[in-house]
N, C-alpha and C positions, 0 to 999 in steps of 0.2 A: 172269188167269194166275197161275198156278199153281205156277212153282218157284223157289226161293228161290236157286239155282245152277246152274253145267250139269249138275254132276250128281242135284240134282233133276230135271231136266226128264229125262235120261237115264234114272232108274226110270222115268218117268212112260211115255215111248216104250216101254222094252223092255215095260213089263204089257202094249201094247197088240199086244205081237208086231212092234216098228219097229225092232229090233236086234239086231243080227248082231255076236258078240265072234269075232277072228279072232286067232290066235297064230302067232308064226313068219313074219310077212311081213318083207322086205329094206324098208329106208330108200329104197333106189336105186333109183328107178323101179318097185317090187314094190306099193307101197302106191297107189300114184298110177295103175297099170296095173288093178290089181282095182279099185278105186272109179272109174276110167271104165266098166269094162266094167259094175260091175254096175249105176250110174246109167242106163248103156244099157240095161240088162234091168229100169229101175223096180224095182231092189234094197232093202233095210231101209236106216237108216243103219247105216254101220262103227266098232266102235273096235278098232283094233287094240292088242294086247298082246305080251309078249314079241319084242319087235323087236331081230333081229340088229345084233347089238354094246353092245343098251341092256338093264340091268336091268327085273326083271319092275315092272311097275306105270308106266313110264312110258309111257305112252299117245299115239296117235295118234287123231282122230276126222274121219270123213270123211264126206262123201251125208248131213249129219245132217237138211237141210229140204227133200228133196226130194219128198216124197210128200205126197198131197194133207191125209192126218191129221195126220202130223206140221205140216206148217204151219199147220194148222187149229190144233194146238197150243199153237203160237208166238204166233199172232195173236190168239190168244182168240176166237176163234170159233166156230161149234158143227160139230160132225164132219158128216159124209153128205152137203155140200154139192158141188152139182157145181163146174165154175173158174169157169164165169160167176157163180154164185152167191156163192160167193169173194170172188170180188173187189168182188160188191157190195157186202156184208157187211163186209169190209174199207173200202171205200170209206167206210161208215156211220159204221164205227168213228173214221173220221179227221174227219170231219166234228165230230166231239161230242169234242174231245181237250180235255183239262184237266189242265196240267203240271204234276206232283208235284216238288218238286224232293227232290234227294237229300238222305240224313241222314248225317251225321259222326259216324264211330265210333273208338274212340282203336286198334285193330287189327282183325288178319283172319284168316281162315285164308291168306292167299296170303303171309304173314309167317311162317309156318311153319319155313321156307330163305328165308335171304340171304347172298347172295354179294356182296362187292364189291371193289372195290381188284384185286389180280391172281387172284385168285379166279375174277372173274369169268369166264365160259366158255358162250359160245352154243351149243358144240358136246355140251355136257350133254345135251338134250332130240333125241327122232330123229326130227329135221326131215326130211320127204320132197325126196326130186326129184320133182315132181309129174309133170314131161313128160318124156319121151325126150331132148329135145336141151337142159331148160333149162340155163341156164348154171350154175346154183347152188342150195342151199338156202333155198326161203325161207320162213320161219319165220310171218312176217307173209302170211298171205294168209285167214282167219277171224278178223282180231284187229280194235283197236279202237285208235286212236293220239291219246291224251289227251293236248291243249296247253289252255293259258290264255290268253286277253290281257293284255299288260301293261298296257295302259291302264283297259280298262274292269272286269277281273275275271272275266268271264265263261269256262265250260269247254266246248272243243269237242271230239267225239268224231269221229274219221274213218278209214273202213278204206282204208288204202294198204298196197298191197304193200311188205313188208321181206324184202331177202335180207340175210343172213350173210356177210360176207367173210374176219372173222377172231374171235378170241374174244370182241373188244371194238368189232366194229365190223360195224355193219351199216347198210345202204341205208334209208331210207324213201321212198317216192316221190308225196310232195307235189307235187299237179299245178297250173300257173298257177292262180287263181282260187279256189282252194279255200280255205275258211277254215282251214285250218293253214296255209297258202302264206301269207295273208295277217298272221297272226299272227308268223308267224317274220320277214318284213320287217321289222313295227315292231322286233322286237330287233336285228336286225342294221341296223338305220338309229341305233339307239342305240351301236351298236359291242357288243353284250352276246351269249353264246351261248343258244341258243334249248333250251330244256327239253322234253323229252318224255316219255313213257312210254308202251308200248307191252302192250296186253292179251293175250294169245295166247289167249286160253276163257275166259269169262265168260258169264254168264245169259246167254242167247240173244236175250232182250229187248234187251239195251246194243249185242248184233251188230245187229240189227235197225235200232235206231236210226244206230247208227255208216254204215250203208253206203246209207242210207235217205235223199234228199236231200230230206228233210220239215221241216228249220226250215230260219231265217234265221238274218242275222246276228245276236246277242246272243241267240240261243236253244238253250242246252244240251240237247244228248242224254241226257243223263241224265232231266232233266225231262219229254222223251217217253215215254221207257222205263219212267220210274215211274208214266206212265198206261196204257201197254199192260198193263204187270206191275198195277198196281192198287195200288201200295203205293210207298213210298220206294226208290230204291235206296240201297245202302249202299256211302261209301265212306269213306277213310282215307287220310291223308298217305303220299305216296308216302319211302323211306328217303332217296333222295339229292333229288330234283327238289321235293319238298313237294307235287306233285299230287296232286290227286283222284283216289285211283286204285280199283276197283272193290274191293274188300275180300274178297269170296270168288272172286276170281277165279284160274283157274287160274297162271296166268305173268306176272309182268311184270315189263315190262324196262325199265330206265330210264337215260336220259343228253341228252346235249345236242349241237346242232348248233353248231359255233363260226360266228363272224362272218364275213362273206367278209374275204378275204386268209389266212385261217386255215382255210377251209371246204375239203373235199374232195367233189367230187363222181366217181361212177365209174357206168360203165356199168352199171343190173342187171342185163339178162338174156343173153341170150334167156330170156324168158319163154312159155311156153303162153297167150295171151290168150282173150277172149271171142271176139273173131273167129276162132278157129280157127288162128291164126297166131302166130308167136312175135313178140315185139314188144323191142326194150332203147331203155330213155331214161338220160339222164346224170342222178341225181339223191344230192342230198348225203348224206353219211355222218355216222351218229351214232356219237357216243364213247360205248360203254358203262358207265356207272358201277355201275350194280348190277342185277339180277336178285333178285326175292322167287319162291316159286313153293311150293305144296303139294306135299304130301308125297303121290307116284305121281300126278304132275302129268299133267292133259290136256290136249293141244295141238289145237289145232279147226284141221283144214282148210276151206279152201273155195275147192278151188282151178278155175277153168275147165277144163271140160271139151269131150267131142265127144257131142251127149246131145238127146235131142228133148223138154227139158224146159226150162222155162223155170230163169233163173240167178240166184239160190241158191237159192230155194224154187220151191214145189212151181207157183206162179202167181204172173207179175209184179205184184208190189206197188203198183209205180207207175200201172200203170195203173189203179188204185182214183182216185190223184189227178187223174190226166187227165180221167177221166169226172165226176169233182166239179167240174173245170176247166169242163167243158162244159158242166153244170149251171147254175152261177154265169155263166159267158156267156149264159143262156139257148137253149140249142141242144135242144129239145124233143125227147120221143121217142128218147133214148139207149137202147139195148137189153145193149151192152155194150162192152166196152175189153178190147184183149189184143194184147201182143208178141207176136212170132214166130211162123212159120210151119213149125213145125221145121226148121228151117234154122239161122241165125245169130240167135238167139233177140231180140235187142232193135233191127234193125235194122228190120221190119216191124210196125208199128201196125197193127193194126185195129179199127174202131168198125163198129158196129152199131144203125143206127136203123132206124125204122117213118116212112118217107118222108111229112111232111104237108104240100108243100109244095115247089114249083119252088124248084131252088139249096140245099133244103136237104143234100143232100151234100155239095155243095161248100163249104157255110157252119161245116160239121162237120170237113172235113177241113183247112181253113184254121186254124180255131180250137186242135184239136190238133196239127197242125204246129209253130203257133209257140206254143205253151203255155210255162214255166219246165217244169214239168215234162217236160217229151219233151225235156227240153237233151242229156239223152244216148239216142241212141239213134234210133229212131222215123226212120227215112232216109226209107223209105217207108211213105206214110198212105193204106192202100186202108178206102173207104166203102164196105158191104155193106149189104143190106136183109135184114130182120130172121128171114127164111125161113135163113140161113145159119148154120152154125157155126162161131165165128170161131174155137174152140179148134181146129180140123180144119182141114188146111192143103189137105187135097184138096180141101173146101168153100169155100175162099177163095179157090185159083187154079182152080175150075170158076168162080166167078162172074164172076172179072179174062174169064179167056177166054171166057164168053157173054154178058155184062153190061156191058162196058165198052169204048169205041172209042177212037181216038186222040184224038178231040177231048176225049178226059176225062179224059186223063193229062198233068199240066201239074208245072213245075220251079218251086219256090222258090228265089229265090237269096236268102244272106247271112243263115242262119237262127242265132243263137247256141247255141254246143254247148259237151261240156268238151271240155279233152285226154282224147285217146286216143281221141274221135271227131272230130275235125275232120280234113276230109279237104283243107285247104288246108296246103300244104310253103309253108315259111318261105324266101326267098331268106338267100345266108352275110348274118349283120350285123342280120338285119330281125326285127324282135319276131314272133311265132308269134299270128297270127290265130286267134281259135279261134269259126270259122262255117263253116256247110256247107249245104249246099243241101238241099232235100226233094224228094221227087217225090212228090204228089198221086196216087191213080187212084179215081174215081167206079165203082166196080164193080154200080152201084144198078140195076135196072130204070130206062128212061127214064121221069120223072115224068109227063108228058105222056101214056103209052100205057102208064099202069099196070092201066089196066081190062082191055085187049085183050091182055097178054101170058101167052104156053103158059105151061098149070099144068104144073110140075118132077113128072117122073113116077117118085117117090119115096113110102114109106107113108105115112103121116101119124105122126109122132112119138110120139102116141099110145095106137098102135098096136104099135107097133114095142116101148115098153113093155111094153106085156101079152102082147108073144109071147115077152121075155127072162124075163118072171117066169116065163111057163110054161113052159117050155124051159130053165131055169135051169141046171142041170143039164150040159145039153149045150154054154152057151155056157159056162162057167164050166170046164169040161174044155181047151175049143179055148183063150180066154183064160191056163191055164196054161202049155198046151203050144207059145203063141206067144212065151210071155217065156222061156222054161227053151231055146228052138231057140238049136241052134250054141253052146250052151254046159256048157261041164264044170262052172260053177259051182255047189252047191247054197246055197239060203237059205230 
C-alpha cells in the first residue's frame, strides 16, 4: 500500500475515476441523504466542499470504501477480483501479518492549527447529521480513538462513535469489553482521569485497523497497519494528552475522561445504527483539551447506512478471518465466507463448502458460529454447497427454501457477542450479559443422496461468461441504466 495519508490514497482513487468532489451540500442531513442514496446506486466515494456555514476547504468525505477497487486499494490487493476472490486474498494477506511497529517523529502536518484552553470549539469542522432523526452531530464515526495502558504501555486504537455536545465536550462510546473500556478502568480504579485522543481521517490503513477486531490484548493497531501499509506508521506526541497520535492525520481531538464521582455520562443518540434502526446508549463524556487539525482539514465519514453492500467496505473483512478460523480447525473444502444477504449486512453468515463428508455441514456451521471472530454479528449461519453464490442473496434463500428442512435448522444458545449485538436486556441493577444465541441452517444437498439429486437448471457459469464478453455491449448498457433508475443523481 501505497499512500502515505488520506489524501494520498484520495489522488490515488480519483486517477482511477472513484471520486466525485460535491460543493454546496447543507451539514443537516444534506450530506448524510446524498451518500446514502448514492452508496445505494454503487456511487464513487464523496468529498464534499464548500459546505453551508463552513469556509471553502473544510471538507467532508463520505462512501470512501465502498466499491470493490477502491477496497482493493485499501487492502493491498490486486484490482479485477471478484468478492469471493477478495476475501481470499484478504484472508492470505492475514494469514502472513508481520507487525511493523510505528516511528516517532518530533511533528506533523496535523500540528499545523491548535486550539486549546477556550479556543477550543468542535463546532469548527461541519460535522454531518448523518440520519433524519439522529439526535446530534457526530464527529466521531470514520475515526480512530487512541488510548494507552497504564500499566503495561501498550497503544490501542478503536473506532467508537463520538457525538458533540458542546464546544468542549463530547461523547465516546466505549462499549463493555473493549479494550479502551478496559484501559480506562485501571485509571479510574487508580482515582486518575483517563486520556484520549481521537483521529477524525487518517490513512485509511489506521481506519482499517482501528475498527478491524484483528489483535489482542497487548497488540497495537498501529503495528498492523504498518503491515498492511508496508512501512512505519508515523506518529507524534499528542499537545495535551502525550499520545501516540497519527502525525499526518487530518483532526485530532484530544482530552480526558475524569474518574467516576466526577464522570458524566449522557445519552448519544438516537443514532442511525447498522441494524437499520436508531439506537442511544448512556456513555461518558470527554473534556476537551485541544484540538490539532491541517490546514482545509478532512473529516471521514463512515457512517451506517440503508445499502446492499456490505459495511464499510466494499466486502466483509472479517470474514477473511473466519474462513482462516475454519482452516485452522480443519474444516476441509471451504469454498468461501460472506456476511449478508442484502439485508442487514452482518447478521447472516454464509459459508461455502464442497461437501466430503456426512455432518460436514453441520461441523462448518458450528465451528463459525462460535468462532472469536463472528463475536459480532453472524446471528444466522446458513451452510450452502459449493454450486451457489454466497455473494447473491437470491442464490442463498433459493437454497434455504429447496435444500434445507426443519431438522437442519437448530438454535445455539449463550454464544459470546459484543455490545450492540446482544440481544439479551439486563434486568434494573443486573450487569448486561453480552451472549446471544445463533441459529444454524444446513442449506447443503443431503450428503447421503448427493448422487441422485436434480441437476439446477441453470447455464453453466461458464458459459454464461462468454456470452457477457460477447454481448458486452448490451450488458454493460442495461448495467448502467439499472444503477442511474429513479435517480436525478449524476456521477
Amino acid at each position: 500500500m501505497i499512500s502515505n495519508d488520506l489524501r494520498c490514497w484520495l489522488e490515488e482513487i480519483e486517477k482511477m475515476g472513484e471520486l466525485k468532489r460535491i460543493e454546496g451540500a447543507h451539514w443537516d442531513r444534506e450530506i448524510g441523504a446524498i451518500s446514502e442514496l448514492m452508496a445505494e446506486r454503487h456511487g464513487p466515494a464523496l468529498l464534499f466542499d464548500k459546505i453551508s456555514g463552513y469556509p471553502q476547504g473544510h471538507r467532508v468525505l463520505s462512501n470512501a470504501f465502498l466499491s470493490l477497487s477502491r477496497t482493493a486499494s485499501l487492502l493491498g490487493i490486486p484490482q479485477g477480483l471478484s468478492e469471493i476472490q477478495m476475501v481470499d486474498a484478504w484472508r492470505k494477506r492475514l494469514k502472513a501479518v508481520q507487525r511493523i511497529s510505528p516511528v516517532e517523529v518530533k511533528t506533523g502536518e496535523v500540528k499545523q492549527n491548535i486550539l486549546t484552553g477556550k479556543d477550543v470549539d468542535l463546532f469548527k469542522f461541519p460535522t454531518p447529521i448523518w440520519h433524519e432523526l439522529d439526535g446530534g452531530r457526530f464527529i466521531g464515526t470514520g475515526c480512530a480513538v487512541v488510548t494507552k495502558d497504564l500499566e503495561e504501555g501498550w497503544v490501542n486504537l478503536g473506532t467508537y462513535r463520538c457525538r458533540i455536545f458542546d464546544k468542549n465536550l463530547m461523547s465516546v462510546s466505549i462499549n463493555p469489553g473493549k479494550h479502551g473500556t478496559m484501559m480506562m478502568e485501571k485509571y479510574h480504579r487508580q482515582g486518575k482521569s483517563f486520556p484520549v485522543a481521537v483521529a477524525c481521517g487518517m490513512d485509511p490503513c489506521l481506519f482499517l485497523a482501528a475498527c478491524s477486531p484483528l489483535t489482542g490484548w497487548g497488540e497495537s493497531e498501529y503495528e498492523f497497519a504498518g503491515y498492511i501499509k508496508g512501512e512505519p506508521i508515523q506518529v507524534m506526541p499528542g499537545e495535551v494528552t502525550g499520545l501516540p497520535v497519527p502525525a499526518t492525520a487530518e483532526i485530532v481531538i484530544e482530552g480526558e475522561i475524569p474518574p467516576p464521582g466526577q464522570m458524566e455520562k449522557r445519552l448519544d443518540g438516537p443514532f442511525g445504527e447498522w441494524r437499520r434502526v436508531y439506537s442511544s446508549s448512556p456513555f461518558p463524556l470527554v473534556e476537551v483539551k485541544s484540538i490539532m487539525y491541517r490546514d482545509d482539514p478532512i473529516l471521514l465519514g463512515v457512517s451506517p447506512q440503508k445499502m446492499h453492500v456490505p459495511f464499510p467496505f466494499a466486502i466483509p473483512v472479517m470474514a477473511a478471518e473466519i474462513w482462516n478460523v475454519l482452516e485452522y480447525a480443519g474444516i476441509p473444502d471451504v469454498r468461501g465466507v460472506w456476511f449478508g444477504l442484502g439485508l442487514v449486512w452482518p447478521v447472516f453468515l454464509v459459508v461455502s463448502i464442497k461437501q466430503s463428508y456426512a455432518g460436514h455441514a453441520k461441523q462448518a456451521a458450528l465451528a463459525a458460529a462460535s468462532c472469536r471472530a463472528n463475536t459480532v454479528g453472524g446471528l444466522f449461519v446458513i451452510v450452502v454447497d459449493d454450486d451457489i453464490d454466497i455473494t447473491n442473496e437470491k442464490d442463498v434463500m433459493w437454497a434455504i427454501a429447496s435444500r434445507a428442512n426443519l431438522d437442519n435448522i437448530q438454535i445455539i444458545r449463550g454464544i459470546p457477542t459484543k455490545a450492540g449485538s446482544s440481544q439479551k436486556a439486563a434486568a434494573a441493577g443486573e450487569e448486561r450479559v453480552l451472549v446471544n444465541d445463533r441459529v444454524i441452517i444446513d442449506a447443503c444437498w443431503p450428503y447421503e443422496r448427493r448422487n441422485g439429486f436434480p441437476v439446477t437448471s441453470r447455464f453453466n457459469p461458464q458459459y454464461e461468461k462468454e456470452i457477457m464478453k460477447k454481448w458486452h455491449s448490451l450488458f454493460e448498457r442495461v448495467a448502467v441504466e439499472d444503477r442511474t433508475a429513479s435517480s436525478g443523481l449524476a456521477f
